[in-house]
C-alpha positions, 0 to 999 in steps of 0.5 A, spaced: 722 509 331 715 505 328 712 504 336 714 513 337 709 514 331 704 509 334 704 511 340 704 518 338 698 517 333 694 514 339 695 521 344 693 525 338 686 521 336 686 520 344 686 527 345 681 529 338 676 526 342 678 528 349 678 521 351 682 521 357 685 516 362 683 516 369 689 522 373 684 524 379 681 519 383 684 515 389 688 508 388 684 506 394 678 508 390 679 505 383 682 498 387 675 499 389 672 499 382 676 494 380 674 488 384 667 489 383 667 489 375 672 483 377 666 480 381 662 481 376 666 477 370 667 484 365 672 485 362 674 492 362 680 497 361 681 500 366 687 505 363 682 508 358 676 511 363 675 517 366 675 519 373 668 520 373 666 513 369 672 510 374 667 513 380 661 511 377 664 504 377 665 504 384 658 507 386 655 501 382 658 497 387 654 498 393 648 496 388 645 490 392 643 485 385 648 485 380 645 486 375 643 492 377 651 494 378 651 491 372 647 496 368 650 501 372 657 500 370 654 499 363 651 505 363 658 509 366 662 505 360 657 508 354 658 515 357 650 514 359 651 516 366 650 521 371 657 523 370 657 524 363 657 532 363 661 534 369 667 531 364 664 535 358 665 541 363 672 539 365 675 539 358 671 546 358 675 548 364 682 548 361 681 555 359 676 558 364 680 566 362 680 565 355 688 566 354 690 558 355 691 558 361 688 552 366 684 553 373 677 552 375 671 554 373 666 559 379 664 552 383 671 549 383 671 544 378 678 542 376 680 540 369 682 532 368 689 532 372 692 529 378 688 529 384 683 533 380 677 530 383 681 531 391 682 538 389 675 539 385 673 538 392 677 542 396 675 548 391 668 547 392 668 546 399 672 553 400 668 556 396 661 555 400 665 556 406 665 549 408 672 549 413 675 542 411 681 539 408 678 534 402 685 530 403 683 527 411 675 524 407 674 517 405 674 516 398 666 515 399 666 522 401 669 524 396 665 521 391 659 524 393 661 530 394 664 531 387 658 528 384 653 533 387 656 539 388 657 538 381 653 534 378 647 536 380 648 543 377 648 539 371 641 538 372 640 545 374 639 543 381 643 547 386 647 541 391 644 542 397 648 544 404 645 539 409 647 533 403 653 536 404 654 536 410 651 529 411 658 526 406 661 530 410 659 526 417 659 519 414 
């Protein structure tokens, strides 16, 4: 009875402060940003990240010299990073309508889910008329097409087609 409480004392403050575990990236793509922190020697728990601090993580890989995959993965852990206002709008997300209901938002964006950063993708590119299905792209892919299409919004960028496109042909 003791560990029920617990446990469902951990979910309610998890939920106040809309912390939430990753749900929506790929196994392949988290596996990925497991071994670089392993590589690094960082410690970090991988059950508590969002999906957006996971990809961030997996992009810090591709950095040549470790500190800087190092400062980049410190940067993703303390909310610093370029994702941070996607997730912002992602809990917004869960009631687009006003009436409780969950979706997505004009551009596609799902809220915190099972492959929500799949589906995210998918909405995006259905939506700007782009006829491919986001469950046959790598991983990489994925990733940056999520982060510009809805990160660069955040920046009050437009993301731009040829960049798409370009993810697209990797």
């Amino acid at each position: 009875m003791r560990t029920a409480i617990t446990a469902t004392a951990l979910a309610l403050a998890l939920a106040a402060t809309g912390a939430q575990a990753y749900t929506g990236v790929s196994p392949t793509l988290l596996a990925d940003a497991q071994r670089t922190v392993s590589e690094l020697g960082l410690d970090v728990d991988f059950d508590a990240l969002t999906d957006e601090q996971v990809i961030e993580i997996y992009f810090a890989g591709s950095e040549d010299m470790a500190s800087e995959k190092i400062r980049k993965i410190e940067a993703a852990l303390n909310g610093e990073g370029t994702a941070r206002a996607i997730l912002e709008r992602r809990v917004v997300v869960r009631d687009v309508n006003g009436d409780g209901t969950v979706g997505f938002d004009e551009n596609g964006l799902m809220p915190q889910g099972e492959n929500s950063v799949v589906a995210s993708v998918q909405n995006y590119l259905d939506v700007n008329g782009f006829d491919v299905d986001a469950s046959t792209l790598t991983d990489a892919q994925v990733a940056e097409i999520y982060l510009t299409a809805f990160g660069d919004q955040e920046n009050g960028m437009e993301p731009s087609r040829d960049r798409i496109e370009t993810f697209l042909d990797m």
